[in-house]
C-alpha positions as CSV (number, residue, x, y, z in Angstrom):
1,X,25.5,57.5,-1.0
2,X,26.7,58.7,2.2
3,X,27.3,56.8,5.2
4,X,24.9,57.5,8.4
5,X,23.1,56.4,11.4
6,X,19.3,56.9,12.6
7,X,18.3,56.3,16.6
8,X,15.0,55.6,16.9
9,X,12.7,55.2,20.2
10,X,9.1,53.7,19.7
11,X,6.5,55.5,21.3
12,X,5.4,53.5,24.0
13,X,9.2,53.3,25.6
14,X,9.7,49.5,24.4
15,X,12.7,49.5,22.3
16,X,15.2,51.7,20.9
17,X,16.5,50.9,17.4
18,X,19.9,51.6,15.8
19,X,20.6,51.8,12.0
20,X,23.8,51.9,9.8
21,X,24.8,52.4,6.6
22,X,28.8,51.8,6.7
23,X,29.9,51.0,3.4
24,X,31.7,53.6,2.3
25,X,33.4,54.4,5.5
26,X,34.5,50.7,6.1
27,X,35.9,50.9,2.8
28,X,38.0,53.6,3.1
29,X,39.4,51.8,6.6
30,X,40.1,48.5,4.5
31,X,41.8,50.3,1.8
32,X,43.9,51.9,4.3
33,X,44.7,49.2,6.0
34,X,44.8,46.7,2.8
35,X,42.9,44.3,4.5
36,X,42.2,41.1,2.3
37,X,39.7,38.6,2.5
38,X,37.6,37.5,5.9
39,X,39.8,39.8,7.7
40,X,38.7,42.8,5.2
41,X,34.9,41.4,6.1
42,X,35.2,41.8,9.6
43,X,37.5,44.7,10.1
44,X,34.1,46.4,8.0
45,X,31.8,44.4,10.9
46,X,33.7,45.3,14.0
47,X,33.6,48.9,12.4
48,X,29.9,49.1,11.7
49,X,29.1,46.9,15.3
50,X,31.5,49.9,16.8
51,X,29.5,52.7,15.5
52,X,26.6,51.4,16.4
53,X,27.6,50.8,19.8
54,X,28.7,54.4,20.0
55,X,25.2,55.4,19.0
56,X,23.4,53.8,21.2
57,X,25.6,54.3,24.2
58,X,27.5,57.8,24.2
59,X,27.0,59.3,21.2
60,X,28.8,62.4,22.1
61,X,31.6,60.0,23.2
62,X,35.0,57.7,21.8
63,X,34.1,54.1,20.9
64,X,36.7,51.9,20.4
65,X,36.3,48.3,19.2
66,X,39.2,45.7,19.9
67,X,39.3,42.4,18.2
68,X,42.4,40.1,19.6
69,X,42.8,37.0,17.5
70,X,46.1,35.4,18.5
71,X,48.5,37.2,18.6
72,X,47.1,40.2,16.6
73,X,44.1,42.4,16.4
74,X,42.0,44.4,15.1
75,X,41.2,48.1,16.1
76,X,37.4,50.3,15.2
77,X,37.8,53.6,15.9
78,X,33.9,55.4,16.0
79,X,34.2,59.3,16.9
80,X,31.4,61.6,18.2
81,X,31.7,63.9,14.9
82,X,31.0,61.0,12.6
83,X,35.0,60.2,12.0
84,X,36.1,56.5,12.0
85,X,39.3,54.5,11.2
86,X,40.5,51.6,11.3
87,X,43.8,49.4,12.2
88,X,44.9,45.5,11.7
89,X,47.7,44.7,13.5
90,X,48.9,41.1,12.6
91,X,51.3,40.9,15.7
92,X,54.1,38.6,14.2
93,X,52.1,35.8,14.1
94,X,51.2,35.7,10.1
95,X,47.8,37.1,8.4
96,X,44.8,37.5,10.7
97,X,42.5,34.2,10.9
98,X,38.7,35.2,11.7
99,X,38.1,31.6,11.9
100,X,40.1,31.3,15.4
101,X,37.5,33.6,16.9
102,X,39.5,35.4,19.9
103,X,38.3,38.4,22.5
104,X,36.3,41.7,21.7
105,X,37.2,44.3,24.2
106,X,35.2,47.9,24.2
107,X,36.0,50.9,25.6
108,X,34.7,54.2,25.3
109,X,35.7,57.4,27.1
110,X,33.9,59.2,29.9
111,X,32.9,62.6,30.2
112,X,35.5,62.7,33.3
113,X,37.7,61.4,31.9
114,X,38.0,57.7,33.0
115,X,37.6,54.4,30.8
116,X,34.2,52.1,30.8
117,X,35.5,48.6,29.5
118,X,34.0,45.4,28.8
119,X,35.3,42.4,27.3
120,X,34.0,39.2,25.8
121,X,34.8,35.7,24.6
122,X,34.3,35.5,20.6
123,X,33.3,32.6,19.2
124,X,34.5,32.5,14.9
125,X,34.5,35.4,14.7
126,X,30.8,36.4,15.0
127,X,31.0,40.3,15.4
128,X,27.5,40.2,15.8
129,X,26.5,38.0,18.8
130,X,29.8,39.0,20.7
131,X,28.2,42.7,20.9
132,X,25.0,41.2,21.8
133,X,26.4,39.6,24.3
134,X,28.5,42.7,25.0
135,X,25.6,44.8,25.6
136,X,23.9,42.3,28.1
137,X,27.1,41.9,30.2
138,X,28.6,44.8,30.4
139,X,25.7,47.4,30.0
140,X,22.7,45.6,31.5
141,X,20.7,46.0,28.5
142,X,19.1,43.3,26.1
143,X,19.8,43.3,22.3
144,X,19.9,41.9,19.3
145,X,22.5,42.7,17.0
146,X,23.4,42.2,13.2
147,X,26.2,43.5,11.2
148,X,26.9,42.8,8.1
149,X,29.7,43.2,5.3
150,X,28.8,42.0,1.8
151,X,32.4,41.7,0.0
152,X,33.2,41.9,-3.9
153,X,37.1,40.1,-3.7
154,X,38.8,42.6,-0.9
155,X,36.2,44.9,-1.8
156,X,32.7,46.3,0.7
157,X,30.2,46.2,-1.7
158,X,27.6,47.1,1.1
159,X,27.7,47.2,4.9
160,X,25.8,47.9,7.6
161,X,23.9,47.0,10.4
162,X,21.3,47.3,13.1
163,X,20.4,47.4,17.5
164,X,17.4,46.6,18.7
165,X,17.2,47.4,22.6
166,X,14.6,46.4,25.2
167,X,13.8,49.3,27.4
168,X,12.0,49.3,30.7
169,X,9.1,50.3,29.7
170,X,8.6,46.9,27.4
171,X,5.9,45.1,28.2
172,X,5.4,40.9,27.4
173,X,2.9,41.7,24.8
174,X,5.7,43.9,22.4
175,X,8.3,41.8,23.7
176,X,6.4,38.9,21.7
177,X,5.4,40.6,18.6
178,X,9.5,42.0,18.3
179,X,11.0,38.7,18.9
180,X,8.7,36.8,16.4
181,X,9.7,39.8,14.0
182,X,13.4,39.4,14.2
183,X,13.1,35.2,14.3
184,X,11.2,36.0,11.0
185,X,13.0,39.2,9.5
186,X,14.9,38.5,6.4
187,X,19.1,38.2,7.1
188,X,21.1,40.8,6.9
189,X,23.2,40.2,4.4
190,X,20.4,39.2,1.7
191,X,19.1,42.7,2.5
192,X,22.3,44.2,1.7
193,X,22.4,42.3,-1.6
194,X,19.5,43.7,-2.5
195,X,19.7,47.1,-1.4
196,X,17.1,47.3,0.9
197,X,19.6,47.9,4.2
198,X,19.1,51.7,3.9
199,X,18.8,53.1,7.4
200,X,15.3,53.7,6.9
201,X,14.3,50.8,5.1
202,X,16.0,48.4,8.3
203,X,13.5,51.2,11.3
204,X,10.7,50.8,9.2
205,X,10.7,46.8,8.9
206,X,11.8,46.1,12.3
207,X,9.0,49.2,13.8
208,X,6.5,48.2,11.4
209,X,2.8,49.2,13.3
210,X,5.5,50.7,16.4
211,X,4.4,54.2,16.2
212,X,8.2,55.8,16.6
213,X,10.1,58.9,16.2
214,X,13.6,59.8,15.5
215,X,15.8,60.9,17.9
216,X,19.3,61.1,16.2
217,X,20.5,61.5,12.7
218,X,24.5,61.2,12.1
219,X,26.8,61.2,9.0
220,X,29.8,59.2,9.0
221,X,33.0,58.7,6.9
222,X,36.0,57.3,7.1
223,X,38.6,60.3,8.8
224,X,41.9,59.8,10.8
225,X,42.1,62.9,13.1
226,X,46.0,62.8,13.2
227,X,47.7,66.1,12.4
228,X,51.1,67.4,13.3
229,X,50.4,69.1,16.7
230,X,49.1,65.5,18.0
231,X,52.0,63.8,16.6
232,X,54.7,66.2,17.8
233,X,52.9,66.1,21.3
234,X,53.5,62.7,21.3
235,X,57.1,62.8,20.5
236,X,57.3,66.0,23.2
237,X,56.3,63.1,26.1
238,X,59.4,60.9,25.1
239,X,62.2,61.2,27.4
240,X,64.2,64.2,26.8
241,X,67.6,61.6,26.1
242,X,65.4,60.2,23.7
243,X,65.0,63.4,21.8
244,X,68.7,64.6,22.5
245,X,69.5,61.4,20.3
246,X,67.3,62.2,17.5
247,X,68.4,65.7,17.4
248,X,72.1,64.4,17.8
249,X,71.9,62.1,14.6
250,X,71.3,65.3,12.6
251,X,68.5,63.2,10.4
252,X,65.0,63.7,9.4
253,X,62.6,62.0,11.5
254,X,59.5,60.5,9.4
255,X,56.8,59.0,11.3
256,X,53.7,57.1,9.4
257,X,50.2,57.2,10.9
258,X,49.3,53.8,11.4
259,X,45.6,54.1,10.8
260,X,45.7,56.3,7.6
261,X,48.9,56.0,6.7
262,X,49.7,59.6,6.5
263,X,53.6,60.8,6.6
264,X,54.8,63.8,8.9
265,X,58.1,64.7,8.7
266,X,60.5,66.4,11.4
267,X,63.6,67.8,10.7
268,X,65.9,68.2,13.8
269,X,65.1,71.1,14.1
270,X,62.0,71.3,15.2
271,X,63.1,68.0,17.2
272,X,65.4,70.8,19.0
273,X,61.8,72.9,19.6
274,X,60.3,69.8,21.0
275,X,63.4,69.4,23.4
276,X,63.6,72.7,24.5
277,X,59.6,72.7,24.8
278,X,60.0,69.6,27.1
């Protein structure tokens, strides 16, 4: 089944609602990245936690998720046309350990241009209440979060998530019946055990008697959007002594995409083009 996400705003203004389905997207970034173990689980969390904060925030905008743990991190990548990707960067200092808990920083572009940023203190790890906790301090608005990634070895077997936001228009009497609902609604990851963490399945639980209506539908998949203009533009912003030297050593230049591991391959060449172009 195809990845996606549904937006969802009840009637009376209360609450906005976001739902994921991210397993076969945050398997294609842990294959990629050969992820292994609790790091695999929450490279697929801070994925689906990334989408979803795309979703709800800019959905026609670049979300990116960072997770620092010691000295190395982890990097979500959620793009307004559904593409997402994924990088573990283990910064010297051995295999990533979730247990240490470490710093979640997001960032998503504006339409002009400039970076909105947040950042927050994870404790073990929990993807979950550190975007929570996100959303209250750096956007002002209440929510609860759960993400989930139910793991076969280093496989996802299922992933996925949900947002529930208070809007203004909330009064004390939804507010009640909501947070009883989520003190009471069955975990995450027993849902996703089961099979019942469709998208749908997850709005109509939590918006059970909430008349609602959908405001967003979007596919997602696992996509790098690296090509070979985007690298060579970045080679073209070296220093042109930098590129002399390539060109000098008479040898082809192979670069690797670190997210998707794809190989491009410049022979000098083109390096000369890039000098010349520079």
């Amino acid at each position: 089944m195809d990845d996606f996400v549904l937006r969802a705003i009840t009637e009376d203004g209360a609450f906005r609602v976001i739902a994921a389905s991210t397993t076969s997207s945050t398997q294609g970034v842990v294959d990629a990245q050969s992820a292994k173990g609790d790091a695999a689980r929450v490279l697929a969390e801070l994925l689906t936690g990334t989408v979803i904060v795309r979703e709800a925030m800019a959905p026609d905008l670049r979300v990116q998720g960072i997770l620092q743990i010691g000295r190395g991190r982890m990097v979500a990548d959620a793009y307004p046309g559904g593409a997402t990707r994924g990088l573990v960067q283990e910064g010297g200092g051995g295999p990533l350990d979730p247990s240490r808990g470490g710093v979640l920083q997001l960032m998503r572009s504006l339409h002009n241009g400039a970076l909105h940023q947040g950042i927050v203190e994870v404790a073990e790890t929990n993807v979950s209440n550190a975007l929570a906790e996100y959303m209250q301090s750096s956007e002002q608005v209440a929510s609860f979060v759960s993400v989930a990634a139910i793991m076969d070895g280093d496989e996802v077997r299922a992933a996925g998530g949900f947002m529930v936001q208070l809007l203004p228009e909330v009064d004390r009497g939804a507010l009640m019946i909501m947070t009883e609902r989520l003190e009471d609604f069955t975990p995450l990851p027993e849902l996703l055990r089961r099979g019942d963490a469709s998208p749908e399945k997850l709005m109509a639980e939590l918006l059970y008697a909430m008349p609602y209506q959908i405001v967003g539908r979007s596919t997602l998949r696992f996509e790098c959007p690296c090509d070979e203009s985007r690298v060579a533009a970045s080679l073209a912003s070296l220093p042109k002594s930098d590129i002399r030297e390539m060109v000098d050593a008479g040898e082809m230049l192979e670069i690797q995409c670190d997210y998707c591991l794809r190989q491009y391959r410049f022979a000098p060449g083109k390096l000369r083009g890039l000098l010349q172009a520079s």
